[in-house]
N, C-alpha and C positions, 0 to 999 in steps of 0.2 A: 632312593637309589635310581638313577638314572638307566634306560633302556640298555644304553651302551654297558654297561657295570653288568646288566641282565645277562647281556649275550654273553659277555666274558666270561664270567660264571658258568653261566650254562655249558661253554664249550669244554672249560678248564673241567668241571665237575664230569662229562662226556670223556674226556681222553683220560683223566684219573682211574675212572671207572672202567671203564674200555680194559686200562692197562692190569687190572685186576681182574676185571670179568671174563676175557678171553682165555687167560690159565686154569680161571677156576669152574668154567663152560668145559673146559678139554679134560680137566679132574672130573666134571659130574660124567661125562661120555663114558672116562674109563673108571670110573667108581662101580658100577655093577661088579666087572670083573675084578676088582680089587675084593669087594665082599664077597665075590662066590669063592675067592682064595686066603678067605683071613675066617676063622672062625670067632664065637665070640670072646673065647680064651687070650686068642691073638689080638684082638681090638682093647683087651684088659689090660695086657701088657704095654699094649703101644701107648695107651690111656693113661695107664700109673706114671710110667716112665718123662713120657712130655709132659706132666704136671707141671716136675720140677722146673720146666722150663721157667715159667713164671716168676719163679724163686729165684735163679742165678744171675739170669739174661740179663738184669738189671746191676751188678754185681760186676759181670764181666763186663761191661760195654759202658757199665757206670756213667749212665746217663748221660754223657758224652755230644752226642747229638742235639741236646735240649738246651745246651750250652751253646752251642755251632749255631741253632736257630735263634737264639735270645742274642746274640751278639750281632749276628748277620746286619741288621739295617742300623747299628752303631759302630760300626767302622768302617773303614775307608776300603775300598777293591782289594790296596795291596795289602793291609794285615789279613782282610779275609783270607790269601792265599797262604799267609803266614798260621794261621788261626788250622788251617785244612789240615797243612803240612804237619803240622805239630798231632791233632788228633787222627789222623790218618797214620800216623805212626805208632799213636798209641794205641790205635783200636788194633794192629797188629799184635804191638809186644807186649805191651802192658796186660791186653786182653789175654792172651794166650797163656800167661802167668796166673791169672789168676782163676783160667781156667781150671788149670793143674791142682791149683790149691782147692776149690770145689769140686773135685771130683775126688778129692782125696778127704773132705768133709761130708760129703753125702757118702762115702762108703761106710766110712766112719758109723754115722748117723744109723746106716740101714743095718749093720753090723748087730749095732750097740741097742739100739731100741726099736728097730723092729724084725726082730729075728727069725719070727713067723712067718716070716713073707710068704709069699706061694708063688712068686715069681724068682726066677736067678737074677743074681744085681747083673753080671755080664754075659754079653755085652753090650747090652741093652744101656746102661747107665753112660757109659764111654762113649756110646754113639750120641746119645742124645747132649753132656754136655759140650763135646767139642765140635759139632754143628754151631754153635752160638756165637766162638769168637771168630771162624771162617764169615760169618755174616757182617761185622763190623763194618767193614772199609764197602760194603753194598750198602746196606742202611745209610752210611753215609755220602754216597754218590746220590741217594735216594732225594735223600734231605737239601743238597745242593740244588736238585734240578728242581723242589719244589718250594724251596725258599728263592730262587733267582726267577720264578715264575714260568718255567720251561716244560711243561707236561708232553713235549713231542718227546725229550730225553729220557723224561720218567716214564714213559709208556715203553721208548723202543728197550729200556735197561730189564723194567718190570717183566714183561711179554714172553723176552727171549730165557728169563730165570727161570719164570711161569712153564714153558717149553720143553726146557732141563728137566725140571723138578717131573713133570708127567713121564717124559722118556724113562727116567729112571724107577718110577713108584712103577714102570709094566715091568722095565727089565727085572726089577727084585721081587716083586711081588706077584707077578702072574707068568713071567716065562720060569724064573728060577725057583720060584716058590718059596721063599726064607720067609714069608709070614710076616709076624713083627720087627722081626730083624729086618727082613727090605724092607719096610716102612720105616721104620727110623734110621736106613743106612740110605736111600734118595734122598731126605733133604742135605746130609753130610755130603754127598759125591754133588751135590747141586751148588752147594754153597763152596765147595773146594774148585769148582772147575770157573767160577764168579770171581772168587778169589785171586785167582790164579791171572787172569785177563786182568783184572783191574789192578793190580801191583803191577804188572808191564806196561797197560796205559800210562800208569800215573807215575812211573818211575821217578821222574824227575821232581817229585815231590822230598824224596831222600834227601836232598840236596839243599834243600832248605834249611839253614839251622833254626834251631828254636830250643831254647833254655829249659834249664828247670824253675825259675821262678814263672813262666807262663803256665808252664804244664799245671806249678802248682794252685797257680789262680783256678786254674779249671779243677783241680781235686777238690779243694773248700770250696767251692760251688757246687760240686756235683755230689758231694758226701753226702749231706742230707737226703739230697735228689735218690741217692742210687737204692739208702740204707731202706730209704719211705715207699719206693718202689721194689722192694726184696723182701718188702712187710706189704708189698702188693698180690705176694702169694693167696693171702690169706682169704681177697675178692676172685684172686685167676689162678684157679690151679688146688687149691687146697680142697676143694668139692672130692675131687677127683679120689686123691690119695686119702680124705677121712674116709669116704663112700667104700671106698676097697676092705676096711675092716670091718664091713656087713660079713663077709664073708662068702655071699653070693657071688663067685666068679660070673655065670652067665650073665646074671641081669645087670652087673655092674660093667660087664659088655654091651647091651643094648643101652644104658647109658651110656657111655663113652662115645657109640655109635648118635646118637640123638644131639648130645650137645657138640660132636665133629660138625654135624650136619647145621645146625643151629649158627656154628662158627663162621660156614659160609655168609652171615650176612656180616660179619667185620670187614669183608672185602667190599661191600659196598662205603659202612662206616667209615673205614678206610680211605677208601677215596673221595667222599665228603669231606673227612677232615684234614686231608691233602689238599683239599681245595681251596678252604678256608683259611687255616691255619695260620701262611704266613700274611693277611690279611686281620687276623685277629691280635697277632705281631705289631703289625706295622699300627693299626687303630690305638691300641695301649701304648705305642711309642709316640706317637702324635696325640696321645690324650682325646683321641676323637669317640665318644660314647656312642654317638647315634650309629656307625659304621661298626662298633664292637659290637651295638644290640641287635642289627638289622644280620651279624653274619654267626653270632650266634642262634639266632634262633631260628635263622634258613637252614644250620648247618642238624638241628636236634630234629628242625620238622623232617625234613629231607629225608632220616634216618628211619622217623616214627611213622611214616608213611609205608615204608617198604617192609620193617617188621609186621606191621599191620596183615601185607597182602601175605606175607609168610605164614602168619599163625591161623590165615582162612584155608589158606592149599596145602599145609604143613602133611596131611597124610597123602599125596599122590604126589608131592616132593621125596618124600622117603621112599614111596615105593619106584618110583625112576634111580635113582640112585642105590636102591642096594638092592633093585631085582626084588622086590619084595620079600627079600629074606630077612630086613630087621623090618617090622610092620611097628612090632612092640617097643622102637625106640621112638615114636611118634609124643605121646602123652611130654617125654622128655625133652624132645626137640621146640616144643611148644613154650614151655618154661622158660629153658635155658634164653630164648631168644629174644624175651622180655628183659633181661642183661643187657641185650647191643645197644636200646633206650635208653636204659640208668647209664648207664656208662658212657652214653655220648654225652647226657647230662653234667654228669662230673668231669669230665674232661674237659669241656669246654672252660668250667671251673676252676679247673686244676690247670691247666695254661695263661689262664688269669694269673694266677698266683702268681706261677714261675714268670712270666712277662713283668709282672711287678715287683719282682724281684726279690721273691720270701719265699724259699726254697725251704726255710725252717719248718713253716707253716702245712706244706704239704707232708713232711716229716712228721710234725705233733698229728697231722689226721690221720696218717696210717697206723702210728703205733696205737692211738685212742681206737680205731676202726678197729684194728688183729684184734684188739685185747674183747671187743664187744662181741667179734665175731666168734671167736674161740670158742667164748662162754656160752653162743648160742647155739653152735652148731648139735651138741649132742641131743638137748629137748628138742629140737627141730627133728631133727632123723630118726630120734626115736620114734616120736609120733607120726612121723609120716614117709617114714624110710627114703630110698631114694628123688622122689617127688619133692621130700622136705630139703636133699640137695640142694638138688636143680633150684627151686625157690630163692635159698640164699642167695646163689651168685645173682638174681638183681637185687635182691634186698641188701647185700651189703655194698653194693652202689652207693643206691639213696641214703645210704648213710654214711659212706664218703661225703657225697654231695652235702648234705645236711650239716657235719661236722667242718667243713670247709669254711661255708660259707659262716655260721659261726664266729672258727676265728678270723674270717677275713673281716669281720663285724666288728670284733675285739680289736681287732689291732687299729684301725680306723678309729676308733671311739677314743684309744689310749692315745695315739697319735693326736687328735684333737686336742684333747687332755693337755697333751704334753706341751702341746703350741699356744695353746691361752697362760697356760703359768709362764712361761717365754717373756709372754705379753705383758 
């Protein structure tokens, strides 16, 4: 890798960051005062609740985006704008529908088999699922600016959300006080007001036709994508909502509080893999290994580096941020945050795949992954209660990871197979 490649890097991974850091800098400022007006009751709530995130997000926005990146450097300017138009409409309507129908299956759900809850489903549940397709047509502005290599665009879009999203977590949370209700109704009012600006920008996007045999190219590629990513619950989010039937509302608040905090380094992760990304893209489209090995593994170290400084300072991290009132979410934020490692690990993996265009393959790892994790979570937390949580979510990383790379072994091998009988 050439010097020049260096600096690029350097600067792209610098304003990626930047554009993440400066929001979640103005979050740590007013995080004290969000803990001194959330108790741990309220962090359980807000905790259970955004689990599901994990579960739908993928579902409604149906992998969409991963589609928009994998196409990007195989077609020409003008289908790209055809390509935009088309899911930039769907991430509207499409998404919005099948919002509806998830909120109407997780009631279902909490209705029917978990009826002990100790929380109320509303309106806790309604905020959080339709926050998710308000975000669609942003994620995808997102993904634009960092597949065309524009990080001044992806900074000024990121920054000003980042801005929103704090204005609103004081206004509901510390001047009006609604608790976990204003926590889960700021990123809604943040994601509606984002919303709202980028459908008048983009107006002229309506106006493009685009069919239904496009759209449907993008559903049979994204189905697997969406259904293996909604069976990604089971790595992100699933912690959360088994952990709650301990029955310890508090301490399942000072976890919720630990792995929030913990969460803060995905905004770094984040912006590594923004950096990289479509670079990892473009290497697997030109067939170039040396460039796929040298930004994978700048892209895992980069991560492993800064987890590292986190789990040395991890307890006068937590006491800046919540006033020293959760001390005892410490132990957990330590765990949890060996997760942002395994997980950049597999991702790196998992964008392999989808680049090489076996979207089946990340499908067979997540339903083989649920079904292992499932079966392990209850011996895990028995023995070690919430600590045994916090553990899974990296351990069933490296087992994504592990299970990936497998069949990407398998398929390779059969492929070979298949091409000497040819012969």
């Amino acid at each position: 890798m050439n010097p020049g490649q260096l600096i690029r890097y350097g600067r792209s991974v610098g304003t990626y960051f930047m554009a993440s850091l400066i929001p979640m800098l103005l979050m740590a400022l007013v995080n004290p005062l969000i803990a001194l007006n959330m108790s741990p009751e309220d962090y359980a709530v807000y905790g259970y609740y955004s689990s599901f995130t994990a579960l739908i997000s993928p579902v409604i926005v149906f992998y969409m985006l991963h589609y928009y990146s994998k196409r990007y450097y195989e077609i020409s300017p003008e289908d790209r704008v055809r390509l935009k138009a088309m899911l930039f409409k769907a991430l509207i309507f499409f998404s919005a529908a099948v919002s509806i129908v998830c909120l109407a299956l997780l009631y279902a759900y909490l209705r029917l088999f978990n009826a002990d809850l100790e929380f109320p489903v509303f309106p806790y549940l309604a905020l959080v699922v339709f926050t998710i397709p308000l975000a669609g047509i942003f994620k995808l502005e997102q993904t634009e600016y960092r597949m065309s290599r524009n990080p001044g665009g992806f900074f000024r879009i990121t920054v000003i959300s980042g801005i929103i999203l704090v204005a609103a977590n004081l206004l509901f949370v510390v001047v009006i006080r609604w608790g976990a209700t204003g926590k889960l109704l700021a990123p809604l009012v943040t994601n509606l007001m984002v919303f709202i600006w980028l459908v008048i920008r983009h107006r002229g996007l309506f106006r493009i036709y685009t069919g239904w045999p496009e759209f449907r190219n993008v559903l049979v590629f994204c189905l697997p994508l969406a259904a293996g990513a909604a069976l990604g619950y089971f790595f992100n989010g699933f912690d959360r909502t088994y952990l709650e039937g301990i029955g310890d509302v508090r301490e399942y608040g000072y976890y919720i509080v630990g792995a929030q905090i913990a969460g803060y380094l995905n905004v770094f992760a984040t912006a590594v893999t923004s950096t990289f990304q479509p670079d990892i893209y473009e290497a697997i489209a030109k067939k170039d290994r040396r460039s796929l090995w040298q930004s994978a593994i700048m892209q895992v170290g980069l991560v492993t580096a800064v987890v590292a400084v986190f789990v040395i300072f991890c307890p006068l991290v937590i006491r800046l941020l919540t006033a020293g009132r959760y001390m005892d979410s410490t132990l957990y934020a330590r765990i949890v945050s060996l997760s942002v490692v395994t997980s950049a690990i597999y991702y790196v993996i998992n964008n392999y795949t989808i680049a090489k265009g076996y979207p089946r393959l990340y499908l067979y790892t997540t339903v083989i992954c649920s079904v292992l994790i499932v079966l392990a979570y209850p011996p895990v937390v028995d023995m070690f209660g919430f600590a045994g949580g916090a553990a899974m979510t990296g351990i069933s990383f490296v087992m994504l990871a592990a299970v990936n790379l497998l069949l990407l072994a398998l398929t390779a091998f059969f492929r070979r197979c298949s091409r000497r009988r040819g012969i």
